[in-house]
VEXFI-535064 format. One record per residue: residue number from 1; y, x negated, z of N, C-alpha, C, CB in turn. Coordinates in Angstrom, 3 decimals, padded with zeros to 6 digits, m for minus. Glycine has a CB too. Layout:
<rec resi="NUM" n_Y="Y" n_X="X" n_Z="Z" ca_Y="Y" ca_X="X" ca_Z="Z" c_Y="Y" c_X="X" c_Z="Z" cb_Y="Y" cb_X="X" cb_Z="Z"/>
...
END
This chain:
<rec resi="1" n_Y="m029.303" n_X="m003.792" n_Z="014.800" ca_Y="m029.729" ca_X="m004.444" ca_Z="016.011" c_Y="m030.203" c_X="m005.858" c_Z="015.683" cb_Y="m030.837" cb_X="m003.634" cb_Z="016.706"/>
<rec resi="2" n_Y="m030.330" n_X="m006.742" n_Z="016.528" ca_Y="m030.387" ca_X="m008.361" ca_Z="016.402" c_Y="m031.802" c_X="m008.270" c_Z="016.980" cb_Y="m029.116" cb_X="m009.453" cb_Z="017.357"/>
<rec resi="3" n_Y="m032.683" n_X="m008.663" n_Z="016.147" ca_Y="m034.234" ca_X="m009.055" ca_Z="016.523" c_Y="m034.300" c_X="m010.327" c_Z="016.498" cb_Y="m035.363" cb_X="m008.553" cb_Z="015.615"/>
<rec resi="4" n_Y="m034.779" n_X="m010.661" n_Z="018.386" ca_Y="m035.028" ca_X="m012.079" ca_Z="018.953" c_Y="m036.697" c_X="m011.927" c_Z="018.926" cb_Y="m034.240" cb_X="m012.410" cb_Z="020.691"/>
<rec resi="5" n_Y="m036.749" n_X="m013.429" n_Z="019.467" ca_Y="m038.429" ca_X="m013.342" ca_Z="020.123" c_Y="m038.657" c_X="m013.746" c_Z="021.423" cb_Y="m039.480" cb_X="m014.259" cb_Z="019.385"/>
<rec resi="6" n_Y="m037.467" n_X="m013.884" n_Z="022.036" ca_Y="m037.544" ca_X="m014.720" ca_Z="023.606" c_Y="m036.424" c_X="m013.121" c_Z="024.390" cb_Y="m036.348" cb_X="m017.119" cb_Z="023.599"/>
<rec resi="7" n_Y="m035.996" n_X="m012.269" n_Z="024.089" ca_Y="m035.110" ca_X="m011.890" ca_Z="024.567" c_Y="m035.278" c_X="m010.936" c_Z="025.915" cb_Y="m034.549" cb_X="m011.447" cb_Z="023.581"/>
<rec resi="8" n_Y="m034.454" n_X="m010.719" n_Z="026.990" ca_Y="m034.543" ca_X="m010.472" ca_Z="028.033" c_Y="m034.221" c_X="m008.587" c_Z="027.499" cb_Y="m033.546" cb_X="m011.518" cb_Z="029.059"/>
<rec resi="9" n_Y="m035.626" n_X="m007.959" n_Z="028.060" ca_Y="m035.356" ca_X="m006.847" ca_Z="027.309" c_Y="m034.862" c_X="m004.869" c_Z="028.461" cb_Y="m037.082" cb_X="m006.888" cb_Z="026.267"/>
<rec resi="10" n_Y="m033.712" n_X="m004.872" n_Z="028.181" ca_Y="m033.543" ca_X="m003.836" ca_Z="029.249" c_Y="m034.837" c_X="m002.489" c_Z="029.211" cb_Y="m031.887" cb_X="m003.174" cb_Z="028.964"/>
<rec resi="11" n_Y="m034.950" n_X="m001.849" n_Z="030.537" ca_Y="m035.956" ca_X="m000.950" ca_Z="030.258" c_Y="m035.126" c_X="000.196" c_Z="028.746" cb_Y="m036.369" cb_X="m000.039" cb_Z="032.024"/>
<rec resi="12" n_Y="m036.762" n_X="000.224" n_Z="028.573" ca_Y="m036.861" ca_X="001.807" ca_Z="027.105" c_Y="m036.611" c_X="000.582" c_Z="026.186" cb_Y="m035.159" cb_X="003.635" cb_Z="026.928"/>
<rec resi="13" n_Y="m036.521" n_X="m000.248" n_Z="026.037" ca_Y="m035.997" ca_X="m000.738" ca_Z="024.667" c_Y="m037.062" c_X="m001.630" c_Z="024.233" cb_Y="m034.535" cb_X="m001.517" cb_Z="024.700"/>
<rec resi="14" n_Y="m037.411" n_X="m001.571" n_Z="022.759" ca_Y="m038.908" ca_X="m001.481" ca_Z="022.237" c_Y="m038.808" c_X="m003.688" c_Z="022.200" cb_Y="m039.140" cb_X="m000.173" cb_Z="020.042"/>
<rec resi="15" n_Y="m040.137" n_X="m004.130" n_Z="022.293" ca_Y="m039.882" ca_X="m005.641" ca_Z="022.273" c_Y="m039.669" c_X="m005.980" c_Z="020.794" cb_Y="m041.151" cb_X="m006.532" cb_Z="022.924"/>
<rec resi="16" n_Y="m038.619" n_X="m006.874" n_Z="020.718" ca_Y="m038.441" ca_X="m007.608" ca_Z="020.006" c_Y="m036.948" c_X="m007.034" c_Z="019.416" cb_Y="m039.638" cb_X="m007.778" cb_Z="019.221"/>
<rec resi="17" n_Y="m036.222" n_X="m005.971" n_Z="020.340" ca_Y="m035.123" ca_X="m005.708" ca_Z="020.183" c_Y="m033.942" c_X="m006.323" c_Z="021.299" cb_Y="m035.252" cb_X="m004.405" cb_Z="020.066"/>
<rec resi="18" n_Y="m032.893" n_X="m006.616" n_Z="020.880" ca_Y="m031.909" ca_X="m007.340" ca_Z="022.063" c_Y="m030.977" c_X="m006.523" c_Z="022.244" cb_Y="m031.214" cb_X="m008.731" cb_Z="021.777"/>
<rec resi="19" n_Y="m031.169" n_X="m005.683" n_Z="023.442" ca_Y="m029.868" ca_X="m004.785" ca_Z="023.661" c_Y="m029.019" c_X="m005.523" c_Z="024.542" cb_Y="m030.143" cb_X="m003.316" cb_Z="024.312"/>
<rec resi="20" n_Y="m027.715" n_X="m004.465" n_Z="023.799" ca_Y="m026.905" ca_X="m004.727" ca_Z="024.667" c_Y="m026.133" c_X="m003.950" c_Z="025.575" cb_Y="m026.330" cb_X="m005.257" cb_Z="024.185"/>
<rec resi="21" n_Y="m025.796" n_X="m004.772" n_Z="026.916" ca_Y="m025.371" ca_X="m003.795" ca_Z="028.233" c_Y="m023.787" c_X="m003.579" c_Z="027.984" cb_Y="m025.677" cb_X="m004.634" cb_Z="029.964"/>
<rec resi="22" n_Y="m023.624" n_X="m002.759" n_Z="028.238" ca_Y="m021.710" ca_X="m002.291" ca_Z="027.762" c_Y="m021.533" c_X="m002.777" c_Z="029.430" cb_Y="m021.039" cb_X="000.147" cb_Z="027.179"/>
<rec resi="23" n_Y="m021.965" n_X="m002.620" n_Z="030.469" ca_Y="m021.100" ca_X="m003.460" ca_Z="031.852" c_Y="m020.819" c_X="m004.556" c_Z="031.729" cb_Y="m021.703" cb_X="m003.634" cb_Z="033.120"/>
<rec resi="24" n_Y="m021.899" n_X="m005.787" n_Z="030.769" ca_Y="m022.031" ca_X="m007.047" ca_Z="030.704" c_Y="m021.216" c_X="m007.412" c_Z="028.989" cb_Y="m023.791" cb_X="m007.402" cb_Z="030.968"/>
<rec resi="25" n_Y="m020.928" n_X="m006.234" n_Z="028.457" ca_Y="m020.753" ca_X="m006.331" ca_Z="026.894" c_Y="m018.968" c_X="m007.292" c_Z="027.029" cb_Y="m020.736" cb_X="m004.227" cb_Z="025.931"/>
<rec resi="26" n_Y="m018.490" n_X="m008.063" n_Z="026.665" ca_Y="m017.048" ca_X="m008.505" ca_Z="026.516" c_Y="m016.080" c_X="m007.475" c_Z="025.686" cb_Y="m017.056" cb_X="m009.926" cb_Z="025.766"/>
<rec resi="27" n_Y="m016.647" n_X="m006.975" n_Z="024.832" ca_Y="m015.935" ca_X="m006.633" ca_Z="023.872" c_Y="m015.929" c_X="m004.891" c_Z="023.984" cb_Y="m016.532" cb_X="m007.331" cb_Z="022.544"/>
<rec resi="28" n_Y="m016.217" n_X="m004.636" n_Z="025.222" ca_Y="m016.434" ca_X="m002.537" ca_Z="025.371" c_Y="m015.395" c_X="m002.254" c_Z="025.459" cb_Y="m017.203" cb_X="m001.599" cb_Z="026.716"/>
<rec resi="29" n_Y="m014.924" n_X="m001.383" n_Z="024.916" ca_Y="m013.678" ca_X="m000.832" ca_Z="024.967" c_Y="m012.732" c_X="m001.481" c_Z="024.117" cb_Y="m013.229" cb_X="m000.813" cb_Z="026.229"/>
<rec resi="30" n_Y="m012.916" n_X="m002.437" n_Z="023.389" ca_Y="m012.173" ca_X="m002.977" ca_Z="022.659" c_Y="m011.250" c_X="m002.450" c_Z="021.513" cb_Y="m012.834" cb_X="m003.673" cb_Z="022.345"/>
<rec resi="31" n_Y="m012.669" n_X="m001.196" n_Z="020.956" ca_Y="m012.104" ca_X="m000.819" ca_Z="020.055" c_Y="m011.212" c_X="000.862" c_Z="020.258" cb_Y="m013.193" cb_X="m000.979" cb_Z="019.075"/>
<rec resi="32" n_Y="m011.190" n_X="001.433" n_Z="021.556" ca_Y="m010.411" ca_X="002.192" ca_Z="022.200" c_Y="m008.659" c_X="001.478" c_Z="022.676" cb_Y="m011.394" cb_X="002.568" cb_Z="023.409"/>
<rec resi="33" n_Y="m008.821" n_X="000.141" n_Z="023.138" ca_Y="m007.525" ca_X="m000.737" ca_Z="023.054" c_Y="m006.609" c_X="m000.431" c_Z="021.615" cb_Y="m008.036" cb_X="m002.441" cb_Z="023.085"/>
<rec resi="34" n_Y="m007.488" n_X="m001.014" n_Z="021.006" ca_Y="m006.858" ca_X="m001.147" ca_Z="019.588" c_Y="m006.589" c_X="000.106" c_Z="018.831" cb_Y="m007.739" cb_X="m001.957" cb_Z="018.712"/>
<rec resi="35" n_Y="m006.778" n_X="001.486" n_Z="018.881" ca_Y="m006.068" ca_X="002.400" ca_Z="018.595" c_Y="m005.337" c_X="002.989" c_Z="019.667" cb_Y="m006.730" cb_X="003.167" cb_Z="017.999"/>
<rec resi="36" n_Y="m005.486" n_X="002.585" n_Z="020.562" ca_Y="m004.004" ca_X="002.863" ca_Z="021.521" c_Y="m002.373" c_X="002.069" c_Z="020.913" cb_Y="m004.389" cb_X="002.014" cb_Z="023.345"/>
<rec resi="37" n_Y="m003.127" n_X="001.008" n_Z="020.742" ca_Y="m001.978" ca_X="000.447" ca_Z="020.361" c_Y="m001.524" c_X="000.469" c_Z="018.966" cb_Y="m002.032" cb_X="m000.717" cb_Z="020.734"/>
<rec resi="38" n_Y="m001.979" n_X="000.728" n_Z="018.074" ca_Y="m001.803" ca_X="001.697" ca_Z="016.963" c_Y="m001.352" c_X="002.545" c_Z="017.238" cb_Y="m002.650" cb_X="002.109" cb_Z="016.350"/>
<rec resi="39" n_Y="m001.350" n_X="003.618" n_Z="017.899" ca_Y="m001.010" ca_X="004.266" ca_Z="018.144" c_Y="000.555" c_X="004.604" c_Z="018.408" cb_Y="m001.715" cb_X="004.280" cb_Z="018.666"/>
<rec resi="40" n_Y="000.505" n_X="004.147" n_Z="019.421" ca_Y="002.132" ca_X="003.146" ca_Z="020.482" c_Y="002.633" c_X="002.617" c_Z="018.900" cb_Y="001.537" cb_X="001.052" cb_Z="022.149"/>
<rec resi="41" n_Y="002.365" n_X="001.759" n_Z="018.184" ca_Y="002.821" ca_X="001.541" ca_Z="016.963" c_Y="003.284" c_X="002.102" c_Z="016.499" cb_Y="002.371" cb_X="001.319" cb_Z="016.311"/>
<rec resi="42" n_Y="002.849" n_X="003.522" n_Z="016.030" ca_Y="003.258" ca_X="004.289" ca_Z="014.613" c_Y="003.915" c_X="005.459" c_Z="015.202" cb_Y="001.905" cb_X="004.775" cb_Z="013.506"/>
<rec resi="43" n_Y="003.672" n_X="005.776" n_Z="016.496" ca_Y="004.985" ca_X="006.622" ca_Z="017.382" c_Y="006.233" c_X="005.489" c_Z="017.024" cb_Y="004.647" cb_X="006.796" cb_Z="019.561"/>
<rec resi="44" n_Y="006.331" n_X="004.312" n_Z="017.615" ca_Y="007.202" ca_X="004.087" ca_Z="017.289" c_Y="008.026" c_X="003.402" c_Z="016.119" cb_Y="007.227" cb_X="003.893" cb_Z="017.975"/>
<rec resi="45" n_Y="007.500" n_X="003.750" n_Z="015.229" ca_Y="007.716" ca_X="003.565" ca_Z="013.595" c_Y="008.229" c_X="004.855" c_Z="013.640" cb_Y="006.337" cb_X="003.256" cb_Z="012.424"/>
<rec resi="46" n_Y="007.872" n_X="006.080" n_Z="013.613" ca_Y="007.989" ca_X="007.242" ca_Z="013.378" c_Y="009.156" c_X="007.596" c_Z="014.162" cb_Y="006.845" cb_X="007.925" cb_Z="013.585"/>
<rec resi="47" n_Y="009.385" n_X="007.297" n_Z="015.050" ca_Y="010.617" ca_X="007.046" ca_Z="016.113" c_Y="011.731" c_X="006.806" c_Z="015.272" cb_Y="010.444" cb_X="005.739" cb_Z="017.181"/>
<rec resi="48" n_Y="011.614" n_X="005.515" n_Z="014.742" ca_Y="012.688" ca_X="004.995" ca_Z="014.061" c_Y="012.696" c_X="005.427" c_Z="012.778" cb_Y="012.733" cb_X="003.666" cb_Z="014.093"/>
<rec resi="49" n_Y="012.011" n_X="005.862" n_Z="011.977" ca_Y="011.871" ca_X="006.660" ca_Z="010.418" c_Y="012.794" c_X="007.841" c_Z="010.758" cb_Y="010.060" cb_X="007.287" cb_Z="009.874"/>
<rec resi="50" n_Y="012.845" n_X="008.597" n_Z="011.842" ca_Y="013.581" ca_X="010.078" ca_Z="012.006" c_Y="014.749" c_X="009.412" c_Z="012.066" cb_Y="013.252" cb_X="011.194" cb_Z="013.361"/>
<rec resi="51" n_Y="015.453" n_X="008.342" n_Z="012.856" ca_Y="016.112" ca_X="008.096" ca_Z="013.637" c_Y="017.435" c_X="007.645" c_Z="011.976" cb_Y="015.328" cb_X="006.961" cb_Z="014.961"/>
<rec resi="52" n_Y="016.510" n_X="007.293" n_Z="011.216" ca_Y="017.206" ca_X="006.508" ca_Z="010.236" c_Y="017.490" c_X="007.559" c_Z="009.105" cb_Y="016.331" cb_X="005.197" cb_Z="009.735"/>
<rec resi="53" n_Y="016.647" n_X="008.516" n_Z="009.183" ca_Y="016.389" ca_X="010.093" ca_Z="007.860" c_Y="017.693" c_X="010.698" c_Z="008.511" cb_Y="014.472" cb_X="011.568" cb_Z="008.047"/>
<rec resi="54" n_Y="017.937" n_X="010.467" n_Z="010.138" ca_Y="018.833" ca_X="011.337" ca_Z="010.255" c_Y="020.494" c_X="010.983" c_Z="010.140" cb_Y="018.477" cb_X="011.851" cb_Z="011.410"/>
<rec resi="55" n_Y="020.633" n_X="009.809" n_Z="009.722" ca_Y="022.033" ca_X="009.002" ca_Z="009.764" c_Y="022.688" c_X="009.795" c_Z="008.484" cb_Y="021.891" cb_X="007.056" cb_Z="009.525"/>
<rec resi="56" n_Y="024.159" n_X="010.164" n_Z="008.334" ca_Y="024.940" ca_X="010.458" ca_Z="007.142" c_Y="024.515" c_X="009.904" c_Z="006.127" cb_Y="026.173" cb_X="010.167" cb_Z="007.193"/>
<rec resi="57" n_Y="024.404" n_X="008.920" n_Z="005.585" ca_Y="024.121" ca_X="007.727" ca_Z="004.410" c_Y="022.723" c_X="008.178" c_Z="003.783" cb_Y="023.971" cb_X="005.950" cb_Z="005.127"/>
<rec resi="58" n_Y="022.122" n_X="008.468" n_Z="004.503" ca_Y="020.508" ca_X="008.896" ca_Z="003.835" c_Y="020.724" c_X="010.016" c_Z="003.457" cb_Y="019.132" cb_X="008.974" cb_Z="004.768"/>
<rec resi="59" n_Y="020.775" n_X="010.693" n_Z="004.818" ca_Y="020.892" ca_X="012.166" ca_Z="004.248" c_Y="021.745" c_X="012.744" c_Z="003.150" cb_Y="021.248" cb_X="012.897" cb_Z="005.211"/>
<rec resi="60" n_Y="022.490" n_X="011.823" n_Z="002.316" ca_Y="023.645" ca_X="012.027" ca_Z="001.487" c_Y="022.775" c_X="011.520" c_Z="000.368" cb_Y="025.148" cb_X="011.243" cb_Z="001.860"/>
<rec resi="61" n_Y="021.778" n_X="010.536" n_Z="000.407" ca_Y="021.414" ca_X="009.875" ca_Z="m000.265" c_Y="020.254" c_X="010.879" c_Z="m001.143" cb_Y="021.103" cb_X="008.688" cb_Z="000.488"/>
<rec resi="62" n_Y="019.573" n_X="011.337" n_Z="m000.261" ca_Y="018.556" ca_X="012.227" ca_Z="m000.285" c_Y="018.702" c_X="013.305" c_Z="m000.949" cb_Y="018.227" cb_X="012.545" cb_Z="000.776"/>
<rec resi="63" n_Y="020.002" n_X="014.315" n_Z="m000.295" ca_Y="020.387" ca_X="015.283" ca_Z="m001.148" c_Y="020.835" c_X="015.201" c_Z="m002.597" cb_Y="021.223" cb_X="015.774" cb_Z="m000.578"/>
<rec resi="64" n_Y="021.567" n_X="013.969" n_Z="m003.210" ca_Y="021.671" ca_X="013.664" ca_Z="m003.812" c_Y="020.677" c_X="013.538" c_Z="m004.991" cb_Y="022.102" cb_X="013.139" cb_Z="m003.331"/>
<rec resi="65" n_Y="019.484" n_X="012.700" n_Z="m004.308" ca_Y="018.488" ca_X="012.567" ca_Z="m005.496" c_Y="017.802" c_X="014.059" c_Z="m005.136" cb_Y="017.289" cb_X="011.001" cb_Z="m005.446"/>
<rec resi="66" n_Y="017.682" n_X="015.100" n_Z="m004.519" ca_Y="016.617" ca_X="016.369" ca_Z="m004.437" c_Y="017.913" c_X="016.925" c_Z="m005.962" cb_Y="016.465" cb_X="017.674" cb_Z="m002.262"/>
<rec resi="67" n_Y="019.108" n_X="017.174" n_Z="m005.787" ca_Y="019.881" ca_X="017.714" ca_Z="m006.666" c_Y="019.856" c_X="017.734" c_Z="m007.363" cb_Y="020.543" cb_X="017.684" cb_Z="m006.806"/>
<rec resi="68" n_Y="019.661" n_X="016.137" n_Z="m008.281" ca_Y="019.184" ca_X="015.888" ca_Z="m009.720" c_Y="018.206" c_X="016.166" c_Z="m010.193" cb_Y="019.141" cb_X="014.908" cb_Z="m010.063"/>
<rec resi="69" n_Y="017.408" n_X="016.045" n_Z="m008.852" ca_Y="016.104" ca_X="016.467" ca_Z="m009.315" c_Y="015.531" c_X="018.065" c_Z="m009.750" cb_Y="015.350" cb_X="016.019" cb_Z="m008.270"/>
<rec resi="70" n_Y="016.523" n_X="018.576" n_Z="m009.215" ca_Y="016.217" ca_X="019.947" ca_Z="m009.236" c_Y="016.798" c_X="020.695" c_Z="m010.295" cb_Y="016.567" cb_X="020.518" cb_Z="m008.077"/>
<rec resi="71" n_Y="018.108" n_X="019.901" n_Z="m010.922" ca_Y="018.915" ca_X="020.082" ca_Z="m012.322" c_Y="018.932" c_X="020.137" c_Z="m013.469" cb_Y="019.439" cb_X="019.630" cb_Z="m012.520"/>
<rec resi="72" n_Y="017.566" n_X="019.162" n_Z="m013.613" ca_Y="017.201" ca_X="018.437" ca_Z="m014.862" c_Y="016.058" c_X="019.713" c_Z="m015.399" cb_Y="016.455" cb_X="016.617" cb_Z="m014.527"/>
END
């Protein structure tokens, strides 16, 4: 918490503390935004990761190296 000495103090809150109002706050919810959109992000990363695991060329690619791997 930010200790003023002039500060306008909401009720319950002890003097010489500066609260702050989340109606009046700029930044509320800000950090609920920002894993939404993270979110929305990595769906669609993950979107395109399947999309690409599932093409002939990988999947050829893939089996390939599990084979050797499993040979040796």
């Amino acid at each position: 918490m930010i200790r003023t000495e002039n500060a306008e103090l909401a009720p319950g809150v002890e003097p010489g503390v500066l609260a702050v109002d989340p109606a009046t706050d700029p930044e509320a919810g800000l950090a609920t935004a920002e894993y939404a959109i993270a979110t929305v992000a990595a769906v669609g990363f993950a979107g395109l990761l399947i999309t690409v695991l599932k093409s002939d060329t990988v999947r050829g690619l893939l089996e390939g190296i599990i084979s050797s791997a499993l040979s040796i």
